[in-house]
N, C-alpha and C positions, 0 to 999 in steps of 0.2 A: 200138075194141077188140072190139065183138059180133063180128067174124066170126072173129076168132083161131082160136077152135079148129077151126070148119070148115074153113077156109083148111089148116091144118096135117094136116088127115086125108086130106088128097087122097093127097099121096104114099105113102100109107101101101098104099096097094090096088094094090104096081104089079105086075099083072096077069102080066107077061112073066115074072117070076120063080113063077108060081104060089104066092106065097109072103107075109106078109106081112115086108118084109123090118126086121130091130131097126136104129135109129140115130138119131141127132138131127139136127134143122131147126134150120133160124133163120131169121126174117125182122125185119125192120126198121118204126119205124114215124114216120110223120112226123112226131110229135112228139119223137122223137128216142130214146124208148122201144127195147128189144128184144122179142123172141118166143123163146122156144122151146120145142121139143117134142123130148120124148125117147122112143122106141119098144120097148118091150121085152118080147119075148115075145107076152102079150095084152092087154094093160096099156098105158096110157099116159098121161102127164103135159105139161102146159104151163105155162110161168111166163112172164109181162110185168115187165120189170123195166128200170132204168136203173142202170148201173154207174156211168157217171161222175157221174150225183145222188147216190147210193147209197139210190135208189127202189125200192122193191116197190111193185108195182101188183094182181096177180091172179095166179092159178093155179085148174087145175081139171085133173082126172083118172077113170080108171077102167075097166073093160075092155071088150075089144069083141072080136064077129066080121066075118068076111067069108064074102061070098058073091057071084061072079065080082067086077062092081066094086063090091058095096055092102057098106058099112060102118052095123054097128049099132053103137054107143057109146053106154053106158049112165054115165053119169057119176056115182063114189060122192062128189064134193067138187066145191064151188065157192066160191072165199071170195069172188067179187063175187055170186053169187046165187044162196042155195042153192033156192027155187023149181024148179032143174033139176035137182038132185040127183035119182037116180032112175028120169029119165022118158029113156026111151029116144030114140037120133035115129037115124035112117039118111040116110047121105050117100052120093051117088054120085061117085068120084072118078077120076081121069084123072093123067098124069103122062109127062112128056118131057124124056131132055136132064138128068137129076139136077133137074131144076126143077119144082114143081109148080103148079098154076093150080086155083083152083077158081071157076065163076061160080056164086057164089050173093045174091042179087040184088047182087053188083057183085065183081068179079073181085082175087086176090090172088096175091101172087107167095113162095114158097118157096125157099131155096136149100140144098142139103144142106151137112150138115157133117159127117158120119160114116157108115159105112154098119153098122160091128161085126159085119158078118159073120163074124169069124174072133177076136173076142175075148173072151176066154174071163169076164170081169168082166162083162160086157154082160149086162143080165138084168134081171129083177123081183125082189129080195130083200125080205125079212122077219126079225126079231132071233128066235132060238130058244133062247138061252142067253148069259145074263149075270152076270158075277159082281157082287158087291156093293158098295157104294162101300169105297173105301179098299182093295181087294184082297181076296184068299180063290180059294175055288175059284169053278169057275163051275155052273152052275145052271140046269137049261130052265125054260122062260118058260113058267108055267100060263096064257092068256090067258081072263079071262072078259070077255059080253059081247062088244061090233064095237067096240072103238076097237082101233086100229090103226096101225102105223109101218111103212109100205114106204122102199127106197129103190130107184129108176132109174137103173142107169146105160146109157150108149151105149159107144160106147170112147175118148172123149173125156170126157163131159160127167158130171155128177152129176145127181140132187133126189131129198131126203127128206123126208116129207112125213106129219104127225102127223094121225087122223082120226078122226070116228066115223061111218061111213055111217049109222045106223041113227036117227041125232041130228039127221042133218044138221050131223055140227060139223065145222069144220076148227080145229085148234091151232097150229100153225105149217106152217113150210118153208124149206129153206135148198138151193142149190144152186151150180153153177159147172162147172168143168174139173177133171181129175183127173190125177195121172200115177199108174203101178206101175214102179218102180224097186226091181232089190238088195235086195227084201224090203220095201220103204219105199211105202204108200202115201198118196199126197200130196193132197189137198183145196184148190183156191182157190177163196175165194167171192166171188163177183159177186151175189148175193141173200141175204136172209136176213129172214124177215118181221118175226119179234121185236128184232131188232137192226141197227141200219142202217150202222152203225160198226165192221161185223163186216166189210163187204165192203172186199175188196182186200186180204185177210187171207189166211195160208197154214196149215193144218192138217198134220201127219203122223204116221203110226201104221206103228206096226209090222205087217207083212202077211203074211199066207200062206193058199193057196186048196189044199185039199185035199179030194178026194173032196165036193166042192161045199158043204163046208164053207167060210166064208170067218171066217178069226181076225184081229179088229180091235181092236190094243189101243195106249192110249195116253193123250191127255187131251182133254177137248172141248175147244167152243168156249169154254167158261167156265173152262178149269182143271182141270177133275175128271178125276180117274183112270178109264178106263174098260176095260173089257174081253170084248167081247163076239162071240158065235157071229152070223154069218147064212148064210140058206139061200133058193137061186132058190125062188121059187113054183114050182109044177108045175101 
């Protein structure tokens, strides 16, 4: 699993678009594991996990640039080894065919799964206003300190992902497929660090994306009432 996340940036640089484009990967692994990578914005996330064990293995994240094919990725989390938290990498990447390949001392294969060029949920969000348990009104979020709760979506895929760059902590992460339906959006999870008895589960909340405001209300994963603001990073 060391090359996972190199492997997964290649396609990330594809050049022809001048662009780097948002969406999610997957790859396979022969233990029977999955990968993937979610793209969003300048931001991005990967999680190792197995659905039908209901395993969590790894995840790591955080933002990057380009520059023609090369990628810096500065990683703010790694729950297999925070040691790289921090320390910049530049990867040179290539890509053909929606499939990507990287040879970095031994070569890996990518297959897309979304591209979200045209959906409008696709993006790096952040919570900005919550109301309080049990109901009320809602409330912006004074953060102090670096911890921190992004979520990634593609225009399939989920992960959200609790941190503290500054600690080196990681707290959790849960991720999967998502629909937006008739107001309704829908969460299945295929990962979920803290609870492994969660996967194969279906969430849904009430939904509406306005002036890039996104209103998310309804109950978690544990039950609780929740109701909360998010807003793309910029």
């Amino acid at each position: 699993m060391k090359y996972i996340l190199t492997t997964t940036l290649l396609f990330i640089s594809l050049i022809t678009f001048g662009q780097v484009p948002k969406g999610a990967w997957k790859s396979q692994e022969p233990t029977g594991s999955a990968s993937t990578l979610i793209v969003a914005d300048n931001y991005l996330v990967i999680a190792s996990y197995s659905v039908g064990n209901k395993y969590f293995e790894r995840t790591e994240g955080g933002p990057f640039t380009m520059s023609g094919d090369q990628m810096t990725y500065t990683p703010e989390f790694n729950s297999a080894d925070t040691a790289k938290i921090g320390i910049p990498i530049v990867f040179t990447v290539t890509v053909k065919d929606k499939i990507l390949t990287l040879r970095y001392e031994e070569a890996m294969v990518w297959m897309q799964v979304d591209d979200a060029a045209s959906t409008p949920m696709a993006g790096a969000w952040h919570i900005t206003e919550r109301a309080e348990p049990g109901g009320g009104e809602l409330v912006k979020i004074h953060l102090e300190g670096t911890r921190k709760t992004l979520k990634l979506l593609s225009a399939t895929r989920f992960q959200w992902f609790a941190i503290d760059p500054a600690v080196k902590g990681f707290y959790a992460t849960g991720g999967g497929t998502y629909t937006v339906k008739n107001g309704k959006y829908t969460e299945n999870i295929q990962f979920f660090s803290k609870d492994n008895n969660r996967v194969g589960t279906s969430l849904t909340f009430n939904h509406k994306l306005e002036n890039g405001r996104w209103d998310h209300s309804g109950k978690s994963s544990d039950g609780k009432a929740i109701h909360e603001i998010w807003e793309k990073i910029k």
